[in-house]
C-alpha positions in Angstrom: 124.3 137.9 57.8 126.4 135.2 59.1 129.5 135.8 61.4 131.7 134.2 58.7 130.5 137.0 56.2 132.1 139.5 58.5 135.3 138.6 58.7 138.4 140.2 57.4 141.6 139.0 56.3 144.5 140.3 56.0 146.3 140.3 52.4 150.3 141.4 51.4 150.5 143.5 48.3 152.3 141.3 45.6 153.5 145.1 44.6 154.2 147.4 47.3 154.4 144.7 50.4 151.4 146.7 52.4 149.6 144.3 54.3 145.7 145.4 54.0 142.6 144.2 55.7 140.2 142.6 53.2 136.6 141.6 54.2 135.9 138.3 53.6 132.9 139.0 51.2 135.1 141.2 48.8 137.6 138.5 48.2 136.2 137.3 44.9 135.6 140.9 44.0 139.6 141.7 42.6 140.3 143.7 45.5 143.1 146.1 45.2 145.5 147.4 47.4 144.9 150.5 49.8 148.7 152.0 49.1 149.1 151.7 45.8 145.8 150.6 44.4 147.4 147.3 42.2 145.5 144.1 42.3 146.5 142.1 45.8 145.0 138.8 44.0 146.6 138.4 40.5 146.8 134.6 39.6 150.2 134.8 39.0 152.8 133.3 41.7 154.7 135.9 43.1 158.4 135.5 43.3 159.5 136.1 47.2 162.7 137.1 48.3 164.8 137.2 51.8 162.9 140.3 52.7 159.4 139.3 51.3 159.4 135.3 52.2 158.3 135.9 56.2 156.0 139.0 55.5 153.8 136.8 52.4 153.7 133.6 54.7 153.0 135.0 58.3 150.8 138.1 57.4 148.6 136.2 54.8 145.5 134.9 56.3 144.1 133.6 52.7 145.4 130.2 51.8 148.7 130.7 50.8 150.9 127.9 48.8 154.5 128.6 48.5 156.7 126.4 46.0 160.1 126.1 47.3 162.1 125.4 44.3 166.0 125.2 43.2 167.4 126.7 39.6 169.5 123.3 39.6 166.4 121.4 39.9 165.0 119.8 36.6 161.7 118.5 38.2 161.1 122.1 40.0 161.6 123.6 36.4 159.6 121.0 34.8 156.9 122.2 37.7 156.7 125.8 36.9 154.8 126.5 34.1 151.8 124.0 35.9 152.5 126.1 39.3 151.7 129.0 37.6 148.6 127.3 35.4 147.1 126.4 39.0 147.9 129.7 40.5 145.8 131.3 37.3 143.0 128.5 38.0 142.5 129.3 41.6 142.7 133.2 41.8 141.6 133.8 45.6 144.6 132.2 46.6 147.9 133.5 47.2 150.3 131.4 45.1 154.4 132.1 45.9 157.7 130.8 44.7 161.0 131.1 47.0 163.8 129.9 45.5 165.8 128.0 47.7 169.4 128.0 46.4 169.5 131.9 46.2 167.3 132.6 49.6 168.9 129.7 51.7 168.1 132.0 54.7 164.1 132.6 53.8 163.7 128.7 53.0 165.7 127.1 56.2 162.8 127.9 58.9 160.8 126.0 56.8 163.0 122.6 56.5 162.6 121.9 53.2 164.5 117.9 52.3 163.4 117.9 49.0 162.8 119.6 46.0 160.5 120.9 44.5 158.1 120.7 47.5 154.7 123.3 48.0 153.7 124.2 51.6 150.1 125.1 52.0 150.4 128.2 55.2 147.3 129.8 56.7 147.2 132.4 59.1 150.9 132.3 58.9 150.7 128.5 59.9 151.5 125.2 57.8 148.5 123.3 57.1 150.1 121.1 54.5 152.9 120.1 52.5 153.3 118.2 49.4 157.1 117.2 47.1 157.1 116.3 44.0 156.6 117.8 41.0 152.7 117.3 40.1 150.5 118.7 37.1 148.7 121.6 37.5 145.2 119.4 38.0 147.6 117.6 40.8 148.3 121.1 42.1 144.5 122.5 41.6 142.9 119.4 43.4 145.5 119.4 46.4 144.9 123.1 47.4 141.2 122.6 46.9 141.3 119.8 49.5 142.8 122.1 51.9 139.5 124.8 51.4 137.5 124.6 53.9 
C-alpha cells in the first residue's frame, strides 16, 4: 500500500459543522459524519453562512469550490441550477455557495470583483478561480482540471 492510500483528510459536516478525519481510501465510500452520523459528501452545494464560510473553506482538505453569488445577480441565478447539476456530477467534492450581498463579511477576505465567480480552495488554500456564469459541463470540466 502506497503512502497516498494512507492519508486522511479532514472533512466539515454539511449538518452539524464537526470537522472529521476521513481516510483517503473511504472517500468514495459515502462516509458519514462521526457526531451525528449524516452523509459529509452529499452532492448537493451547501449554503454557507458568516459563521460556516471560514470553517468549510480552511478546514476542508478535499477540493472544495465555493460559488460566491449575489440575490441581485441574474447571471449568478441563471448559474444555480448548473452549480448544483455539477455539484451532483462530482460527489467527492465539496461544492459551497456564500452569498455575497447578505454575508459581505464571509465573502470580503476573499476579494471577490465580480459576480458570480467559483473559487476552487484546497487545504484551506485557493488553487483557482473562475467568473462567469458557465454550464454545468463548463463547471464539471474546470474542477476536473484542478484533480490531481
Amino acid at each position: 500500500m502506497n503512502e497516498k492510500n494512507l492519508q486522511n483528510f479532514h472533512l466539515v459536516c454539511p449538518h452539524c459543522q464537526a470537522t472529521n478525519r476521513v481516510p483517503s481510501t473511504r472517500l468514495s465510500a459515502a462516509p458519514n459524519c462521526g457526531k451525528c452520523s449524516q452523509p459529509l459528501l452529499t452532492g448537493v452545494p451547501q449554503e454557507l453562512t458568516s459563521q460556516t464560510a471560514n470553517k468549510v473553506i480552511q478546514k476542508n482538505d478535499v477540493l472544495t469550490i465555493v460559488d460566491f453569488w449575489a440575490s441581485w445577480c441574474q447571471p449568478c441565478i441563471m448559474m444555480a441550477p448548473q452549480f448544483k447539476v455539477a455539484a451532483n456530477q462530482l460527489p467527492q467534492v465539496v461544492f459551497a455557495k456564500l452569498q455575497t450581498d447578505k454575508y459581505e463579511q464571509a465573502a470580503a477576505p476573499y476579494n471577490i470583483r465580480s459576480l458570480p465567480t467559483m473559487v476552487a480552495f484546497r487545504n484551506g488554500k485557493e488553487v483557482a478561480r473562475q467568473s462567469g456564469a458557465l454550464p454545468s459541463h463548463q463547471i464539471i470540466q474546470w474542477v476536473q482540471s484542478l484533480q490531481p
